[in-house]
VODO-125946 format. One record per residue (C-alpha): residue number from 1; x, y, z. Coordinates in pm, whole numbers, plus 50000, padded with zeros to 5 digits. Example, Ala and Ser with C-alpha at 12.3 -4.5 7.8 and 13.67 -1.06 7.14 Angstrom:
<fikols>
<1,<51230,49550,50780>>
<2,<51367,49894,50714>>
</fikols>
This chain:
<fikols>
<1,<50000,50000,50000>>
<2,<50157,50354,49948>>
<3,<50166,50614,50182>>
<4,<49951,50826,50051>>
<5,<49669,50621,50050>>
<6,<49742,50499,50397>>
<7,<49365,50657,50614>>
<8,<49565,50791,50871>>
<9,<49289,50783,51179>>
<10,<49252,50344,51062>>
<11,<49588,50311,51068>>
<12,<49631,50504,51447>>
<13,<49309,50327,51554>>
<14,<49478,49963,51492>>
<15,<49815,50083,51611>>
<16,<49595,50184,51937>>
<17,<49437,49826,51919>>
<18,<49792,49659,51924>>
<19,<49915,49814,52206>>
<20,<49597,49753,52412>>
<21,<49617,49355,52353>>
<22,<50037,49396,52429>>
<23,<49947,49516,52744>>
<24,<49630,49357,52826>>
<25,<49627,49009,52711>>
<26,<49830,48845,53020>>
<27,<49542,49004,53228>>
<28,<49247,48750,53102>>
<29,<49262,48427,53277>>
<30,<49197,48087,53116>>
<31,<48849,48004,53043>>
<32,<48616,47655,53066>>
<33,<48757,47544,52735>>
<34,<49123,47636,52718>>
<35,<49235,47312,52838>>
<36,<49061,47098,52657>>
<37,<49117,47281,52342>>
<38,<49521,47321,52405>>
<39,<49533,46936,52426>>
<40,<49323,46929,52089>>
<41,<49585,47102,51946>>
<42,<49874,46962,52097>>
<43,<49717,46659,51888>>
<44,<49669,46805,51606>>
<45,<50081,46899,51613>>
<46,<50142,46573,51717>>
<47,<49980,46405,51382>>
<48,<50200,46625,51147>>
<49,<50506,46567,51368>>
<50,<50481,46208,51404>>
<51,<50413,46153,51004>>
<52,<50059,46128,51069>>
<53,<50101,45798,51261>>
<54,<49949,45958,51575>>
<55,<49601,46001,51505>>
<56,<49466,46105,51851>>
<57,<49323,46397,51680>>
<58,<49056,46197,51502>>
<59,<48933,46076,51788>>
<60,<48976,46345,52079>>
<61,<48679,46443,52295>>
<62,<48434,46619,51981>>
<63,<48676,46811,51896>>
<64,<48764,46636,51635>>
<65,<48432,46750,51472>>
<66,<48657,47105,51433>>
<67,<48918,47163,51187>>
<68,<49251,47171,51405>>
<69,<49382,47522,51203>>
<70,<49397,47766,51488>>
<71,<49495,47493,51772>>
<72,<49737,47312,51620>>
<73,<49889,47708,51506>>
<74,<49869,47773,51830>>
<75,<50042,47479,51966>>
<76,<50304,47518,51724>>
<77,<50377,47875,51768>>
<78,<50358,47829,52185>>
<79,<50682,47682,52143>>
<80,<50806,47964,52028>>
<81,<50632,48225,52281>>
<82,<50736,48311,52632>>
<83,<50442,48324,52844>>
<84,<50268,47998,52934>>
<85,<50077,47779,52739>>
<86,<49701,48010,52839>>
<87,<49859,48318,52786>>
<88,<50008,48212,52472>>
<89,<49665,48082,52319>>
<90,<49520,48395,52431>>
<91,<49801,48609,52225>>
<92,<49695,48427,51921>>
<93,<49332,48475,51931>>
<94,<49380,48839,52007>>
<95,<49591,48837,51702>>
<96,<49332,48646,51485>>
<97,<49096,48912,51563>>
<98,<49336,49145,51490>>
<99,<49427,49037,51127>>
<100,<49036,48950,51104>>
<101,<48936,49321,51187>>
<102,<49188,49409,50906>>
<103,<48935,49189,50695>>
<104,<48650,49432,50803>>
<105,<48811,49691,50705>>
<106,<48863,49566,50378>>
<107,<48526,49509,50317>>
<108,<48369,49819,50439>>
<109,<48616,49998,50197>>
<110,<48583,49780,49921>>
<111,<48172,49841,49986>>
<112,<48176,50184,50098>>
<113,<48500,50367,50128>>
<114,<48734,50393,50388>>
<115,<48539,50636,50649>>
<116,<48267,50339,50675>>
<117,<48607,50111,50706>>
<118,<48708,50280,50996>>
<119,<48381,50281,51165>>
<120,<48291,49942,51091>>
<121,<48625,49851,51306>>
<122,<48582,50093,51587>>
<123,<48213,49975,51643>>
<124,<48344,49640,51631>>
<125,<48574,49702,51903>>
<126,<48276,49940,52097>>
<127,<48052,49577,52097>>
<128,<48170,49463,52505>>
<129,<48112,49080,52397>>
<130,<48344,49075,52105>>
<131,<48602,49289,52275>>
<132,<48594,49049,52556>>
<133,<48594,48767,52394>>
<134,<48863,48866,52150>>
<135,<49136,48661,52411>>
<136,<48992,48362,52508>>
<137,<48763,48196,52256>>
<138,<48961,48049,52022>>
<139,<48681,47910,51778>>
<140,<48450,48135,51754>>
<141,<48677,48412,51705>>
<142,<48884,48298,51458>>
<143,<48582,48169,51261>>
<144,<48468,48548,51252>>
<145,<48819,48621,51124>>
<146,<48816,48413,50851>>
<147,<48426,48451,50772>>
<148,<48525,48880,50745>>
<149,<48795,48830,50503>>
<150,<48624,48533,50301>>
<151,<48294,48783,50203>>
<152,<48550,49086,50102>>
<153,<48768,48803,49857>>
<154,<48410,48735,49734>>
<155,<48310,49100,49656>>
<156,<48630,49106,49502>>
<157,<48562,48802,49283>>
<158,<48213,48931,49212>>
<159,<48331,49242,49039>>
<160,<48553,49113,48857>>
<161,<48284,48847,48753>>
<162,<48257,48629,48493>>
<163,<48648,48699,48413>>
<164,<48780,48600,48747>>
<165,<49127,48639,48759>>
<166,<49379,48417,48955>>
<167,<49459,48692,49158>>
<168,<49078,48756,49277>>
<169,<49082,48326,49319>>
<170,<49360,48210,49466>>
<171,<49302,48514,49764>>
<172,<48948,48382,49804>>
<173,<49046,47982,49829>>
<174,<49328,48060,50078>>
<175,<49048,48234,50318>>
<176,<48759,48014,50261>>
<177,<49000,47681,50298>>
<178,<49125,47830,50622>>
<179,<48818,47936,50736>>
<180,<48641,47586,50708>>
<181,<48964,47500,50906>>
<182,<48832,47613,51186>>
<183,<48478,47547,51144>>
<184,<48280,47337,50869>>
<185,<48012,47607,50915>>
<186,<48221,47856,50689>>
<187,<48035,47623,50403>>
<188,<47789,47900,50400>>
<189,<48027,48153,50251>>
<190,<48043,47897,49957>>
<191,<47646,47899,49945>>
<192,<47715,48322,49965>>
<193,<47973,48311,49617>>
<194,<47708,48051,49422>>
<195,<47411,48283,49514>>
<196,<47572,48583,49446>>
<197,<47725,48512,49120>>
<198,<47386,48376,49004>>
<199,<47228,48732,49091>>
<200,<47446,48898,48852>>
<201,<47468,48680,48572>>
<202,<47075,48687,48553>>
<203,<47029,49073,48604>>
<204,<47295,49079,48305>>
<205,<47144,48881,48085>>
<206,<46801,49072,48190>>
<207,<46979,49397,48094>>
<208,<47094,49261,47757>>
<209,<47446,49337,47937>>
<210,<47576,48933,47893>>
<211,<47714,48987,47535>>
<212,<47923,48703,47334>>
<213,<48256,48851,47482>>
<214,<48049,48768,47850>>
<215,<47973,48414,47763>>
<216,<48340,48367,47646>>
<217,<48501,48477,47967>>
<218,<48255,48262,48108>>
<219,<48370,47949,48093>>
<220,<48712,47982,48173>>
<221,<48587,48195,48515>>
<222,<48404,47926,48600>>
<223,<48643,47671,48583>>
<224,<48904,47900,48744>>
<225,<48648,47974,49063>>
<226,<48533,47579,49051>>
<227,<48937,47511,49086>>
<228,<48972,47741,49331>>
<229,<48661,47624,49543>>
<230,<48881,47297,49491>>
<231,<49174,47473,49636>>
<232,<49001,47559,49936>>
<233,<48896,47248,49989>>
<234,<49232,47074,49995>>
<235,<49307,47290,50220>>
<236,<49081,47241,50440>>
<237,<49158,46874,50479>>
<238,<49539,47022,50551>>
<239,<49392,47160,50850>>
<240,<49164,46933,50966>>
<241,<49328,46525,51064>>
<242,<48982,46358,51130>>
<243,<48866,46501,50770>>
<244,<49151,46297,50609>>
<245,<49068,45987,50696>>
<246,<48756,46022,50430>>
<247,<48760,46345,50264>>
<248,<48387,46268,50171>>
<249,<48210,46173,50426>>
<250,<48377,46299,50772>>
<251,<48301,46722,50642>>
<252,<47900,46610,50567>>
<253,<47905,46404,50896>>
<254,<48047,46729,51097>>
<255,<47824,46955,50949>>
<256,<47564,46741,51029>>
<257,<47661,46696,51372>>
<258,<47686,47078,51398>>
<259,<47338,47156,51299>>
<260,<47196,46870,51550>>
<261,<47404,46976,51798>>
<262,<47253,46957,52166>>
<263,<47421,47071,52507>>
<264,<47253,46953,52811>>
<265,<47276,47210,53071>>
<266,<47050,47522,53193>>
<267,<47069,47864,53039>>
<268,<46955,48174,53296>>
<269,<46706,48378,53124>>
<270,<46462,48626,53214>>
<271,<46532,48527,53570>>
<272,<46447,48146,53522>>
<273,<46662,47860,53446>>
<274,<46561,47662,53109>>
<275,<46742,47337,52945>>
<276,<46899,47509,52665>>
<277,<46732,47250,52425>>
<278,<46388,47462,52540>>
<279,<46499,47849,52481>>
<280,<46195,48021,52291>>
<281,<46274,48132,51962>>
<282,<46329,48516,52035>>
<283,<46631,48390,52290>>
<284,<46895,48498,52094>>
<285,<46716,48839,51953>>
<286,<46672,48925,52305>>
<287,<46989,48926,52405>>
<288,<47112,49083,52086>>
<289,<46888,49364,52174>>
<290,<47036,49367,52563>>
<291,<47417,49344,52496>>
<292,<47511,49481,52193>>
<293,<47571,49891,52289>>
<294,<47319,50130,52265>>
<295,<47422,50353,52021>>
<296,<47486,50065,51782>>
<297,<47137,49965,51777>>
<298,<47034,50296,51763>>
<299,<47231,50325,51424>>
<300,<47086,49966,51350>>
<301,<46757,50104,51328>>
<302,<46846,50424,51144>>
<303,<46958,50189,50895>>
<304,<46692,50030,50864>>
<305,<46466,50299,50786>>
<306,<46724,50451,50529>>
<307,<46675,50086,50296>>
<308,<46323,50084,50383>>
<309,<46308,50433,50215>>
<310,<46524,50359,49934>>
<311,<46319,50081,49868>>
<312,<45989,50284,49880>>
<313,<46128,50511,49617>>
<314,<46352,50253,49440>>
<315,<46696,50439,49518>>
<316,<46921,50291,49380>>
<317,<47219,50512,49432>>
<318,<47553,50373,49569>>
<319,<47377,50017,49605>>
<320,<47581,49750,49453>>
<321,<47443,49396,49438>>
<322,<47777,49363,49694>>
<323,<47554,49545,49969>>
<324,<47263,49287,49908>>
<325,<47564,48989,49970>>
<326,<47660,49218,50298>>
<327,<47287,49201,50394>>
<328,<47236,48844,50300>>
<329,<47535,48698,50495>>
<330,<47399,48928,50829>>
<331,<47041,48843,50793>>
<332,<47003,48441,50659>>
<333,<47239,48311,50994>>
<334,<46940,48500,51231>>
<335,<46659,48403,51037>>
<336,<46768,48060,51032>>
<337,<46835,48001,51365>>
<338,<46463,48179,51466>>
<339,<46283,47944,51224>>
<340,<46514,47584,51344>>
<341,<46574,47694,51690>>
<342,<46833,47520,51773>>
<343,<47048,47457,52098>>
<344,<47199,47775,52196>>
<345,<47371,47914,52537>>
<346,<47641,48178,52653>>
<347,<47441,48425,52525>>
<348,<47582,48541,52149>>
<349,<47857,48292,52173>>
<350,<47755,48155,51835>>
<351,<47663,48490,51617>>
<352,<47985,48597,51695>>
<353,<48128,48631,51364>>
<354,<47833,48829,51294>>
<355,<47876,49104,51500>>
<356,<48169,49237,51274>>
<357,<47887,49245,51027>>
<358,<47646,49431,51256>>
<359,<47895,49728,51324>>
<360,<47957,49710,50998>>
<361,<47581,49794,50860>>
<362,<47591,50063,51178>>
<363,<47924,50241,51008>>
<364,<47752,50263,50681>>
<365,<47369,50415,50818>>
<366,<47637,50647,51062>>
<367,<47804,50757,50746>>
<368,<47488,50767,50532>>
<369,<47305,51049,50789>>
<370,<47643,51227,50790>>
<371,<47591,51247,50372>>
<372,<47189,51354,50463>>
<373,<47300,51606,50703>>
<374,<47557,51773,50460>>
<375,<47414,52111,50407>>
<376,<47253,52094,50812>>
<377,<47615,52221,50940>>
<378,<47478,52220,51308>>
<379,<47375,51886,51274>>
<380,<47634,51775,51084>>
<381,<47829,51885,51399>>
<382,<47626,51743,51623>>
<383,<47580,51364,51491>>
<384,<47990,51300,51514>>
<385,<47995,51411,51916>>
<386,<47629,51282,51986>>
<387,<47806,50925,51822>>
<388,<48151,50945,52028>>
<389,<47962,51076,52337>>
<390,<47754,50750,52305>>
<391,<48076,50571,52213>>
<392,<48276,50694,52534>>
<393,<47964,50597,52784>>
<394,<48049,50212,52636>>
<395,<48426,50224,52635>>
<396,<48373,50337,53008>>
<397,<48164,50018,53090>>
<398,<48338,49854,52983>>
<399,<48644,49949,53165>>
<400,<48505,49916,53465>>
<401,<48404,49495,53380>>
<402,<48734,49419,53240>>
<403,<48833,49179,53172>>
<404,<48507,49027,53169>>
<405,<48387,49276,52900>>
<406,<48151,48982,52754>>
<407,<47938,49023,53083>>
<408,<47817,49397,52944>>
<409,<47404,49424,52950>>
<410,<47290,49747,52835>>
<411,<47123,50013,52960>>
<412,<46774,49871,52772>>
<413,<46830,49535,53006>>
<414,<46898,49786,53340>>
<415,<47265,49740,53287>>
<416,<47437,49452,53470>>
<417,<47366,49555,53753>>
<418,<46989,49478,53718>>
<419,<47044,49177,53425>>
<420,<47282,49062,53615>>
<421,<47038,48830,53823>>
<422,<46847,48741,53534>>
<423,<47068,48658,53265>>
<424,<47412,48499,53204>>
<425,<47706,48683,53296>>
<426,<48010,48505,53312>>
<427,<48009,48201,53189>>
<428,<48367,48164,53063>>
<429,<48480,48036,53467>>
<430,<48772,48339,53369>>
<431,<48726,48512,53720>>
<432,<48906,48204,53839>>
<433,<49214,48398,53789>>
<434,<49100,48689,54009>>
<435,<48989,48425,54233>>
<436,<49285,48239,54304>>
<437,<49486,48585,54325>>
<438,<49297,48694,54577>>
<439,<49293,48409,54750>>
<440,<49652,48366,54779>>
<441,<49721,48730,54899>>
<442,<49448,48647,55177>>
<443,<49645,48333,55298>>
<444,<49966,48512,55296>>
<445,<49826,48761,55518>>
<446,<49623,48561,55752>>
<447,<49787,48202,55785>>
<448,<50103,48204,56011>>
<449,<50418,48033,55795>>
<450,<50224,48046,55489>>
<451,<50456,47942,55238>>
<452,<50536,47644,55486>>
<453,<50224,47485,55471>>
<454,<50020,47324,55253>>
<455,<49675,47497,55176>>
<456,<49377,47243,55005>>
<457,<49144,47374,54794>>
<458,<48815,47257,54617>>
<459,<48719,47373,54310>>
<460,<48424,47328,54152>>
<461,<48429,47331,53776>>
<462,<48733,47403,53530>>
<463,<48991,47293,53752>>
<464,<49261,47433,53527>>
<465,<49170,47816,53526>>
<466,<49235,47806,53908>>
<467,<49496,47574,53904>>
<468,<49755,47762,53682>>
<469,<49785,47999,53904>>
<470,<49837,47820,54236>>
<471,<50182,47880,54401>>
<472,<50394,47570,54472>>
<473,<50226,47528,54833>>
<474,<49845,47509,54746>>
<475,<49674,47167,54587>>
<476,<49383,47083,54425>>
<477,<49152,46874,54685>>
<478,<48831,46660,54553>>
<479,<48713,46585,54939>>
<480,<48539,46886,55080>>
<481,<48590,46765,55437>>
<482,<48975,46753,55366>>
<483,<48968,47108,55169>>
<484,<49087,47469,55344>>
<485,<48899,47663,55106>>
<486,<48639,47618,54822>>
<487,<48589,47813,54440>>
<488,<48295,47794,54255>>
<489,<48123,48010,53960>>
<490,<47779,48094,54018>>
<491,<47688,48001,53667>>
<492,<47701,47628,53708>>
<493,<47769,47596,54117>>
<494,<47559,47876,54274>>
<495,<47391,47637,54510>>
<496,<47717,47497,54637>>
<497,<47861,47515,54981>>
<498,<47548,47691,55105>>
<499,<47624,47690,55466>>
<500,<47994,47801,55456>>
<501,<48113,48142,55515>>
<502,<48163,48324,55223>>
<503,<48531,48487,55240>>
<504,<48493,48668,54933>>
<505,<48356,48705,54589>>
<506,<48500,48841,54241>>
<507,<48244,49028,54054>>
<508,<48169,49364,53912>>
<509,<47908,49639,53973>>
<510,<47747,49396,54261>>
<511,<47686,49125,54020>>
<512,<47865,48797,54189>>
<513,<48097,48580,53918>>
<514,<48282,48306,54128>>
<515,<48259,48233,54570>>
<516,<48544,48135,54742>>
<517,<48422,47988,55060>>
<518,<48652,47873,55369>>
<519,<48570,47539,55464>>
<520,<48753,47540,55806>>
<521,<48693,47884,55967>>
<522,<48876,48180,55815>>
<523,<49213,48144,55696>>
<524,<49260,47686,55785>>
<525,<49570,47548,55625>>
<526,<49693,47210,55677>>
<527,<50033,47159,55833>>
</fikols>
């Protein structure tokens, strides 16, 4: 790129975004599925290492279901970092979302200019949930990665539809291949590129645009996209070990175990606790509509009414069959999941990689009142501040959970604070960190010849995230009766230990995220 066509403010805005995860990643914890995950893809390594003769990747846990791209990169490239295995994987999914909000810039610019580009990534980064879980979900985020850059390679293959150069294909079969990699779900983007291209070789041969010239270039593009749909599949199966073993079957059987997927436990909503196989149908709207920011659904619904008046007076202007893809890929995930209702829990969790998408519609109605406001100066004015006003409200929330950002209920939910009690909060088991730190400063100061005794401790749930940060002198203790203290989240474990003193609890704005209780009077070690 040359300098002069560097956007200065997008280029300070992701230098900003760098430093924050250098100095803030170490500071998020490891969550319920770290562990599990990092010996996924210490498997995955293991099968290329070994020759592919150790094939405990295509059996592990259901992991296997996953394409091992991002875990087995990440347990490749931990053995290169310095920090510990956790912090490590949660330096590489910051970094994914890095590189994948580099992808949304792309496509906001390469849909509507680089002031929507910038926009798109700073509202991205406003959203609490996605900034919080930017560290320590390592499928979903770099599924949203790859799903960002995949739909600006296809705009880029659409317009230069039906020639389709190499250098629009092979771009586009590198992200899609990767991107199924992580998750067989990114088979939608290739539903996206068939749909799309369809659309515009019907409305030209409706406008008499498809001339012989058209149908000659045809061809060949189709046989250069169908190769490079082939591309990304092969590499796919490079990413993936349990896919290997039948290259046919094993993708159809994971996508089908995907769509019928069922998780057995409760789900706190609306201040009652449902099987998550029995959420009503608006579950997932509902909490869309209490945890994404205000001033993003605000915008949301601006830009609504902005198509819905285009279309009323068939506006065409500066809409590009590439908006309708933008619109498609945002809309058919939530209208599918209302109409099958399937299993869903942790809130958004699984429309993650759609949020990019949502901030991105918000940047364009932001910059399309901006362009309606241009000869109202006072208003034009009073938009930008009203918008960064809004803007520093969330960034100020959000300060004040971290780093449980993905615990953020807006102010139409009461805030956490009031949602708090009725809806999930943190379900990660990350305050397990926060926890344990606080629990070993209160031993130090209470228990005579701390570091000289041996201190027992229950925990209830993922083990690990407490465990990685005990000092050399505390254990992990199954038998309560034999246990000092006791940790438990209050997502799974809130009835737990109901008669023992509570010593403390980590939380924010009075909303309780893990107990530790002490089990033998305050401050019992074992000699």
């Amino acid at each position: 790129m040359k300098f002069q066509r560097v956007h200065m403010p997008s280029l300070v805005l992701f230098a900003v975004l760098f430093a924050v995860i250098i100095v803030t990643f170490r500071a998020y914890g490891p969550v319920w599925d770290d562990l599990v995950h990092s010996l996924y893809g210490e498997l995955v390594y293991q099968y290329y290492a070994s020759g592919f003769t150790n094939r405990e990747a295509t059996w592990f846990h259901n992991l296997y279901l996953y394409g091992g791209f991002f875990e087995g990169s990440a347990a490749a490239l931990s053995r290169l970092l310095p920090w510990g295995l956790y912090d490590d994987r949660h330096f590489c999914s910051a970094i994914s979302a890095f590189l994948g909000l580099i992808g949304v810039w792309k496509l906001g610019a390469v849909l509507s200019g680089k002031r929507v580009a910038f926009w798109s990534v700073l509202l991205t980064l406003s959203i609490p949930f996605f900034f919080g879980q930017m560290f320590v979900n390592s499928k979903d985020i770099p599924f949203a990665a790859g799903y960002a850059w995949t739909l600006y390679f296809i705009v880029k293959l659409v317009r230069s539809w039906p020639r389709a150069a190499w250098r629009d294909v092979i771009p586009f079969s590198i992200s899609l291949g990767l991107t199924l990699g992580v998750r067989i779900g990114g088979v939608l983007l290739v539903g996206y590129l068939v749909l799309v291209l369809g659309t515009r070789m019907l409305i030209d041969v409706r406008r008499r645009r498809f001339v012989l010239r058209d149908w000659r270039q045809f061809v060949p593009g189709c046989v250069r996209t169908g190769i490079g749909l082939f591309i990304a599949y092969l590499l796919m199966l490079v990413c993936w070990p349990w896919a290997q073993q039948n290259p046919v079957v094993c993708p159809l059987l994971s996508l089908k175990r995907m769509s019928d997927f069922n998780w057995a436990g409760d789900v706190l909503f609306g201040g009652v606790r449902i099987p998550a196989s029995e959420l009503p149908r608006d579950y997932l709207f509902r909490q869309l509509l209490f945890q994404l920011p205000e001033i993003l659904i605000v915008l949301l619904v601006v830009g609504v009414g902005f198509v819905a008046v285009r279309i009323w007076r068939r506006n065409r202007a500066g809409v590009t069959l590439e908006h309708g893809l933008l619109l498609f890929a945002l809309a058919f995930p939530l209208l599918h999941i209302t109409v099958t209702n399937p299993t869903l829990y942790d809130t958004i969790r699984h429309v993650t990689f759609l949020l990019p998408l949502l901030a991105l519609a918000a940047a364009w109605a932001y910059a399309e009142a901006l362009t309606r406001l241009s000869k109202r100066r006072l208003a034009r004015l009073a938009l930008p501040a009203a918008v960064i006003g809004c803007l520093i409200s969330v960034w100020w929330r959000m300060l004040i959970l971290f780093p449980y950002q993905y615990a953020f209920y807006n102010e139409f939910a009461g805030g956490l604070r009031h949602a708090g009690t009725r809806y999930e909060t943190e379900f990660w088991g990350q305050s397990y960190k926060e926890a344990v730190e606080r629990l070993v400063a209160h031993v130090e100061q209470t228990v005579p010849d701390a570091e000289e005794r041996i201190i027992r401790v229950k925990v209830m749930g993922p083990e690990h995230a407490a465990k990685y940060y005990f000092p050399a002198n505390f254990r992990l203790e199954s038998r309560r009766r034999r246990a000092d203290y006791g940790i438990h989240m209050m997502r799974f474990f809130y009835n737990e230990f109901p008669d023992e003193p509570t010593l403390f609890t980590v939380g924010r704005q009075g909303i309780p995220f893990t107990r530790v209780v002490a089990f033998r009077g305050h401050g019992g070690a074992n000699p």
